[in-house]
N, C-alpha and C positions, 0 to 999 in steps of 0.2 A: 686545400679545399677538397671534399670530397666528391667522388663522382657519385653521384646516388643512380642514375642509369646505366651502367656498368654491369656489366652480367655479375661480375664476382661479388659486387656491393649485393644485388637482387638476391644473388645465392646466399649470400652471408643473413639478411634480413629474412629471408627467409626460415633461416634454421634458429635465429633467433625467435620469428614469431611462433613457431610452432614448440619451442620450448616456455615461451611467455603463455602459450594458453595452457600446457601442463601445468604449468602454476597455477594461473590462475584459477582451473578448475578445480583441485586442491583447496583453494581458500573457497570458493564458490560450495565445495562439498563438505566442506567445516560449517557452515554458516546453514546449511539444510537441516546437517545433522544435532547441530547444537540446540535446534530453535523446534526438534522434531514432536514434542511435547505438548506445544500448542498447536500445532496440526489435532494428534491425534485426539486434544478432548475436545474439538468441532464432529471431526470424523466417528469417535464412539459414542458421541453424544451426549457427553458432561456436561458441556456447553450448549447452550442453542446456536442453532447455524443458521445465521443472516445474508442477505442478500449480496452486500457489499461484500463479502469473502468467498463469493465467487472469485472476483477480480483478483485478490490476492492469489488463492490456490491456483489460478491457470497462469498467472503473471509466474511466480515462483517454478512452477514444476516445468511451464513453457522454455526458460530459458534453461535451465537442467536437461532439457532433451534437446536441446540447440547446441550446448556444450559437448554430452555424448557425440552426438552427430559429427561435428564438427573434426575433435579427436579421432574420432573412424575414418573421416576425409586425410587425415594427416598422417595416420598411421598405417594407412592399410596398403596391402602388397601386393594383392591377388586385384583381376577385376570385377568390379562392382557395377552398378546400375549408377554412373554420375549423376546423372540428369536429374533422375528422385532422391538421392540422398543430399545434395546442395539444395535441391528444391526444398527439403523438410526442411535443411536446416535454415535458411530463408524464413519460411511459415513459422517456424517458434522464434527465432531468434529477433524477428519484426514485431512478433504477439508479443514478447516479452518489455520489448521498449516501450510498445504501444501503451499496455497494461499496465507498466510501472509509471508511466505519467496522469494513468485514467485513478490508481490510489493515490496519486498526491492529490489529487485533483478534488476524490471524494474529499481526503482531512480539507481540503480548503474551503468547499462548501460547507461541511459542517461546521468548521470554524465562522463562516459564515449566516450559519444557522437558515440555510439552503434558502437564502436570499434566490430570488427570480430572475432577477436582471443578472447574478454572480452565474448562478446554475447556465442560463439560458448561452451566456457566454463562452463559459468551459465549455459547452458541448458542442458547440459551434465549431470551438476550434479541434477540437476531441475528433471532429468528424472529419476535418480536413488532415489530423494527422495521420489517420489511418489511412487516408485516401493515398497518401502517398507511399506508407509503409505496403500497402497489399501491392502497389506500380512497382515497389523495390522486388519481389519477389521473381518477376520474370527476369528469367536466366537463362545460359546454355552451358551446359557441362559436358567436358567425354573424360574417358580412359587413353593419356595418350604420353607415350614413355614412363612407361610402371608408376603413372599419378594420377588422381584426379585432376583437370584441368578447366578453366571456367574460359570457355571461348567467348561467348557474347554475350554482357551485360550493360547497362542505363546507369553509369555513372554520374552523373545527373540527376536523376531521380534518387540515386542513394546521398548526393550530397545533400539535396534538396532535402530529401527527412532527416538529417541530422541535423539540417538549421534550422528547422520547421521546428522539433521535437526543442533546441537550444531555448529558442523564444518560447514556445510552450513552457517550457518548466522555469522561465526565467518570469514570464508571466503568472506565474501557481505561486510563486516566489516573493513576488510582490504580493499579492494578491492577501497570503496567508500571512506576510510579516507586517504591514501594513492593520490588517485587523488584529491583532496579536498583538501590536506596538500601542496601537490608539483605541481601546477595546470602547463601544458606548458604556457599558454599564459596568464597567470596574473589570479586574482580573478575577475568575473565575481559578480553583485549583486547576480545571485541566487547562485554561488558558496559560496558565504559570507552570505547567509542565510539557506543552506543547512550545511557548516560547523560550524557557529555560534551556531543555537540549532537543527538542524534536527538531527545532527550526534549522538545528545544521544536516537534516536529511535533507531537504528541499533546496540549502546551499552545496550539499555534494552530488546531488542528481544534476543540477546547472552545469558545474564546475566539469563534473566529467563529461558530458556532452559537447561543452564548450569545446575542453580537447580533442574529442575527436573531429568535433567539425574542424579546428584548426588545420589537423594533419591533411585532413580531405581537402583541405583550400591550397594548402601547399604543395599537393602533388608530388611529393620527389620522386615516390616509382611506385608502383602499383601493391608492391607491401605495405610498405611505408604511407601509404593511403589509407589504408583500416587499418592498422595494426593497432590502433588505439581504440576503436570499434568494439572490441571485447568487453575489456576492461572498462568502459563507458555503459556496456549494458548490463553488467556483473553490479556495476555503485550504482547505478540505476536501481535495479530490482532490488539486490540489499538494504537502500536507504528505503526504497517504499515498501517494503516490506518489513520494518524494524518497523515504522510508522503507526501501520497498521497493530500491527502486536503489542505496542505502546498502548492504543487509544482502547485495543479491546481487551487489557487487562489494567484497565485505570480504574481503580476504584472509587465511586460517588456516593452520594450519601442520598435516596428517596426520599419521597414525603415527610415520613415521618422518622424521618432522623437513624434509620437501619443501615448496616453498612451493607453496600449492594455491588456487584460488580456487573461490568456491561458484557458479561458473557451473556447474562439475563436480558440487556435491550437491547437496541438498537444502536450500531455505533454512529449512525447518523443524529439521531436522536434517542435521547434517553427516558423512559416514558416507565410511568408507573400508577399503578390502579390498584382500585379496593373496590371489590364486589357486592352487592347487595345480599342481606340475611348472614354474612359472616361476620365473622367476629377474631379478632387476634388475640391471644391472653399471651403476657407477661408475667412472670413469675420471678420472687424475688425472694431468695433463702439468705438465711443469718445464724448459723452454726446450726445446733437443729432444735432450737427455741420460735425460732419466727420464719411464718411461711403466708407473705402475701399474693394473691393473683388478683389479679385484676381485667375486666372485660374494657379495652379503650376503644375500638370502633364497631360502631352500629349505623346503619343508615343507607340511604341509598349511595349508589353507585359513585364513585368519585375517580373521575380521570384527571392526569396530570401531564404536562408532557412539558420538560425540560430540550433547551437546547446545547450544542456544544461546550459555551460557554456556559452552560449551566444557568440559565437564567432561564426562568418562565415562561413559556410563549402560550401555552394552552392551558385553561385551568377553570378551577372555581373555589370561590370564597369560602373555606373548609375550615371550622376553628372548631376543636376537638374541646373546647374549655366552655363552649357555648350549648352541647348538646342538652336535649331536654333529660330532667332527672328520675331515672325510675321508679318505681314506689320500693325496692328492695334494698334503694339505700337511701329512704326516709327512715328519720329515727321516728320510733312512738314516743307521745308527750308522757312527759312523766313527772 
């Protein structure tokens, strides 16, 4: 049986945790760099930038400077300001849990198609999880035998938001498989590619929370208590951030049958319009014998607004087959 309290066990666990976070920042900094492409066409403005990828950009980069941080606490030899550097890393590394459950949360409303009583819910509890993620933050630190050292912390409070954050995402979990499985109006393309493989990001954000809350219930020794903490908020942010990047490079199809991607809408909702006094032309070549164009809309203003599921929620009775006919394509009697 092992002793887990044992000075040589804690030193031993020790050096293995601080080699388990070199890893994992590794894979953490694979996953930044690999995905860096879609950062930058919101950032240079290829893309439109939507509201909802706030959440992602400060989720993602939060936990990246939690991890730096972190690495600095573990490596470093000279002394430092404890107190503020575990404090940063506390402020990102709680933003980052936080915020990786506030994007599953959006995919699940709109899967929802930002249902009132769904919304009104998640944020309810959205609001209780951060209540406790911002109590985790109070800490005490010094410089004491060439280390940083954490003298007094609310373990408690840290167990408590990782069971809090567990049920949260086990509730997102339900919430999003449940309308995904039993959809009202038929499966939608993005429903059939949110259920197909999205649905095992909202299974592996559970899964690893789960873990760590296990370790924290078990107690064997004060490593061994978060060592799983990491790695629980690394599949966190990856899975909701893979999520994210899925839903806003999913391509649907607008009004009129154009292909469109939702870099262009909203990834809460997908909305598309046609303005008054414009006109589209279509144009159709056939070796260089035949050249039709065609003017297909005219008319007032026509808003449309799709939901997640891709089904209609706002609209109007728009039949492009029904318009009135100009006099330039009345034939003369002959």
């Amino acid at each position: 049986m092992v002793n887990w309290q044992s000075s040589a066990e804690v030193l031993t666990d020790s050096v293995v945790f601080s080699r388990f976070v070199h890893t994992l920042f590794g894979v953490y900094l694979w996953e930044v760099v690999t995905s860096l492409k879609f950062d930058w066409q919101f950032i240079s403005g290829r893309k439109r930038f939507r509201w909802p990828l706030v959440f992602y950009f400060a989720g993602r980069y939060c936990l990246l400077f939690a991890l730096v941080g972190i690495l600095i606490s573990l490596d470093v030899t000279e002394p430092v300001n404890c107190q503020a550097l575990y404090t940063f890393n506390q402020v990102c590394g709680n933003a980052a849990i936080g915020l990786a459950s506030v994007n599953l949360s959006l995919r699940t409303i709109a899967v929802w198609s930002q249902n009132r009583i769904i919304v009104s819910l998640l944020v309810a509890v959205m609001l209780g999880q951060w209540s406790f993620l911002l109590h985790g933050i109070l800490l005490e630190a010094k410089w004491l035998n060439g280390a940083c050292v954490i003298t007094s912390t609310n373990n408690q409070i840290l167990a408590i938001s990782f069971i809090y954050t567990m049920a949260f995402d086990f509730l997102v979990l339900c919430l999003a498989g449940w309308k995904l499985a039993y959809p009202s109006g038929g499966r939608s393309k993005l429903v059939k590619l949110i259920f197909g493989d999205g649905l095992i990001y909202f299974v592996i954000a559970f899964l690893s929370n789960l873990i760590a809350t296990t370790f924290m219930i078990l107690n064997l020794n004060a490593v061994m208590s978060i060592i799983a903490n990491v790695p629980a908020a690394i599949a966190c942010t990856i899975a909701a951030c893979r999520v994210v990047r899925r839903l806003a490079n999913f391509e649907t199809i607008n009004t009129f049958g154009q292909s469109a991607t939702t870099g262009d809408t909203s990834i809460l909702a997908f909305r598309g319009n046609t303005t008054s006094d414009s006109s589209r032309q279509f144009a159709l070549k056939h070796g260089n014998d035949l050249h039709i164009q065609m003017d297909v809309v005219r008319g007032d203003t026509v808003n449309v607004e799709f939901d997640a599921a891709g089904r209609t929620v706002k609209g109007c009775d728009l039949d492009p087959e029904a318009q009135a006919i100009h006099d330039e394509f009345k034939k003369p009697p002959y």
